[in-house]
N, C-alpha and C positions, 0 to 999 in steps of 0.2 A: 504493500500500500504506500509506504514512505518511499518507494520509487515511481511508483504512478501520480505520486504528485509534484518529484522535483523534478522529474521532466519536463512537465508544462511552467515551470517555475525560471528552470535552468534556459529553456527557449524565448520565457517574456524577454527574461534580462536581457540575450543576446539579441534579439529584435530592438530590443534601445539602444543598446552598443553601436548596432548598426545605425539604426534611424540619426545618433548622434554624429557619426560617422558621416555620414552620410551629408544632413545638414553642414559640415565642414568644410565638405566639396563644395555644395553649393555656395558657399560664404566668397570662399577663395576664388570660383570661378568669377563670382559677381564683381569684384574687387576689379579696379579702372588701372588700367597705368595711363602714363603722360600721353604717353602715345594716343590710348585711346578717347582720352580728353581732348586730345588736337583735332582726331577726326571726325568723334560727335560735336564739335566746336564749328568745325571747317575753316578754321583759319589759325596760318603758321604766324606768330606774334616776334617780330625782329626789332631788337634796338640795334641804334645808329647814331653818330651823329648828325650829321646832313650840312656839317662844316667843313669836312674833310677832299679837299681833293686829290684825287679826283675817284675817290672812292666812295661817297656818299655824301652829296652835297645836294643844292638847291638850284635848277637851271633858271641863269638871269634873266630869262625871257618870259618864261611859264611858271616859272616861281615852285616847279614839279621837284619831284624826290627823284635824283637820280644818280648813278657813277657805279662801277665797276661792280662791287660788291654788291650794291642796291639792286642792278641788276641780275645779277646770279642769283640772288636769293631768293627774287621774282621769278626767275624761270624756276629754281627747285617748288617752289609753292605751284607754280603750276603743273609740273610733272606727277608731283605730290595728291593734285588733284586738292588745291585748297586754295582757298583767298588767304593775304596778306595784310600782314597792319605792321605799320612802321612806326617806332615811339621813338623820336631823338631825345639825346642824353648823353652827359658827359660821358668820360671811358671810363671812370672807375669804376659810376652810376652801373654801367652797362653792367660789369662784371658781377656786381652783387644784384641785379634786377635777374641774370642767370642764374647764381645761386639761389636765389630763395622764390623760383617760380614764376616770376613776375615778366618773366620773357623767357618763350622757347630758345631763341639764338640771339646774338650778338657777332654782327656782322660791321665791323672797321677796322680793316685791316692788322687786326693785331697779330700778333708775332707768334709761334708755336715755339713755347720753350718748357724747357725741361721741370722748370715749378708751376707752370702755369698749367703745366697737363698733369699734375699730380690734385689738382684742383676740380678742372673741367675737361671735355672731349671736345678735342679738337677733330672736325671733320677734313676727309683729304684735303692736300692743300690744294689749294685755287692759285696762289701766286708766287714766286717765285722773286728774291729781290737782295740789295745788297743796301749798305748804309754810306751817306752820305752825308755832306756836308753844304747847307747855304750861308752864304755870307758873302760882304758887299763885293761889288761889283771892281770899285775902283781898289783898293788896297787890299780884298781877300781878309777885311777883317784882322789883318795882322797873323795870321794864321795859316804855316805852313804844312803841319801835321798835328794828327790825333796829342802829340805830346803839347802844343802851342796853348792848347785849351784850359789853363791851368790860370784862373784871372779874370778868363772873359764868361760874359752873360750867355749863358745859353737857353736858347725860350725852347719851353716843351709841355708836356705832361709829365705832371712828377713820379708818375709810377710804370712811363712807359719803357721800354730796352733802349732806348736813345739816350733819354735824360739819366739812366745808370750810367749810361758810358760816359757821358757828359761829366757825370759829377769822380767817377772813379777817375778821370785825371785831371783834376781840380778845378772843373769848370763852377763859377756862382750859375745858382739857379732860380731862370724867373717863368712862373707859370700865367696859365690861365685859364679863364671856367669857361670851356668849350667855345672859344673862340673862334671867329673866321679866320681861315688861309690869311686872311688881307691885312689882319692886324697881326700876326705872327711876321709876315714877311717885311710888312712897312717899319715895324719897330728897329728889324736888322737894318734895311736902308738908313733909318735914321737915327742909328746909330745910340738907340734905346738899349738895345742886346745888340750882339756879335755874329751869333751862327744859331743853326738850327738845325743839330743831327737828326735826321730820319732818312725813312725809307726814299730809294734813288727816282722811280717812277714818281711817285708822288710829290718828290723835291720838284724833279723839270717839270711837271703840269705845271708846278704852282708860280715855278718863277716864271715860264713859259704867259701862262695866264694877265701877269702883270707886268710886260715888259718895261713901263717907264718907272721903275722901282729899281734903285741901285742894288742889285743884287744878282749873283751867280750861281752856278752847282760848283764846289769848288775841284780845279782839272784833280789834281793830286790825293785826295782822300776815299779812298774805298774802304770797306771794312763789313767785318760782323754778315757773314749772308742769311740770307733768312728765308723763312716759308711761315704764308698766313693761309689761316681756316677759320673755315663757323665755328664759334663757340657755342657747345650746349651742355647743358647740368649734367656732370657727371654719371645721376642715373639715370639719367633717359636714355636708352639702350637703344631701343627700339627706335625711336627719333635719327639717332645719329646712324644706326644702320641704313635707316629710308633715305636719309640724305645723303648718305654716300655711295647709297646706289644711283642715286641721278645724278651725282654730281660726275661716277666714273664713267658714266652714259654722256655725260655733258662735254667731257674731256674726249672723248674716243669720239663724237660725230665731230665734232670743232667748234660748237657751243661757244665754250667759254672761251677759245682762241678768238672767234667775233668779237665779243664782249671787251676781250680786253684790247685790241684794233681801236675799236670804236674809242676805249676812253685813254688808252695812253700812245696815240699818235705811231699807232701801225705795229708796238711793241706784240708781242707775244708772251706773257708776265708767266703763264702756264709751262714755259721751258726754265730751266735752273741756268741761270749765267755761268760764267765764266771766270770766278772769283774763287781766290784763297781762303780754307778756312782761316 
């Protein structure tokens, strides 16, 4: 008798076991990631600046959101099969508006380095570039080499790979809160600041852009080669996977080789130059 009752005693239990079981799956399955937040959303969310040339700026004509990066990240959102929303913002802004959710990617040319990807995921690179030097026109700023800079004002972002190297041989540093190209470059000309290390494409647009501005790329200074990508949170797995499958789609039809034509004057930023590490 005491067995024909814990059998049916011994089966309830293991039906809750299960049913609890059970219910766990369902919990877990129900459970979203970012990913699939973006696609019941339908739209990929990118900061930028929109001061940057000529990678994400403002066209003086249409007053529109546009340059290299702005575009590439427009064509993944379409490949993607999603609308885009652009929020400009300075670059630190950017990097913690990634961390804490507040933006899928962060698209301004920043730099792929070895602390920054212990941080966030960086998607393949899109450009390819070395560092550079602006500064005036008529006397070069007094500045023959990377060693000269020990004195002089160097304008930048203070947390960008430029403004380290700036300061690592003894340059003073003067920033600014997401400023235009026009007010970083005029200041050199007039002799506010001295130089302005960054990236080489985006030096010659800028000085290109404003030719009656005493200022040059300077002949003599190369350094530091570099590769930039989207930046996205860490865990967003699934995110940086989708992106980097259209982005090696983008790279392999010549996509991105257009793109970068269009905005740095026939270059191709998608090949790796020619420079020492």
């Amino acid at each position: 008798m005491k067995k024909m009752f814990f059998a049916p005693a011994l089966f309830a239990a293991s039906a809750l076991v299960l049913a609890a079981c059970g219910g766990d799956e369902d919990t877990a399955t129900e459970e979203k990631t970012a990913w699939d937040e973006i696609q019941e959303e339908g739209t990929l969310t990118v900061a930028t600046s929109g001061t940057l040339l000529a990678t994400s700026f403002r066209d003086a004509e249409s007053d529109e959101l546009t340059g290299f990066e702005v575009e590439v990240a427009r064509e993944v959102a379409e490949r993607l099969e999603l609308d885009i929303e652009f929020k400009e913002m300075g670059f630190d802004e950017m990097l913690t508006s990634v961390q804490t959710g507040q933006v899928d990617i962060a698209a301004n040319d920043i730099e792929i380095t070895e602390d920054r990807a212990e941080e966030f995921t960086f998607s393949t690179p899109v450009k390819y570039s070395y560092g550079t030097a602006v500064v005036r026109k008529d006397d070069l700023s007094g500045i023959s080499s990377l060693e000269d800079l020990e004195g002089k004002k160097a304008a930048g972002a203070s947390t960008s790979i430029y403004m380290e190297i700036a300061r690592s041989y003894g340059a003073e540093e003067v920033t600014y809160d997401n400023a235009s190209n026009e007010v970083y470059l005029r200041d050199v000309s007039i002799g506010r600041t001295d130089v302005i290390l960054n990236d080489y494409y985006l030096s010659t647009f800028g000085v290109a852009a404003f030719p009656e501005l005493n200022i040059t790329i300077h002949p003599d200074i190369k350094y530091a080669p570099s590769e930039v990508g989207l930046v996205m949170n860490k865990d967003n797995e699934e995110l940086a996977e989708n992106v980097n499958r259209v982005l090696d789609e983008m790279l392999e039809d010549g996509t991105i080789t257009e793109i970068s034509e269009e905005f740095f004057g026939g270059a191709d930023v998608s090949v790796k130059p020619d420079i020492e590490e």
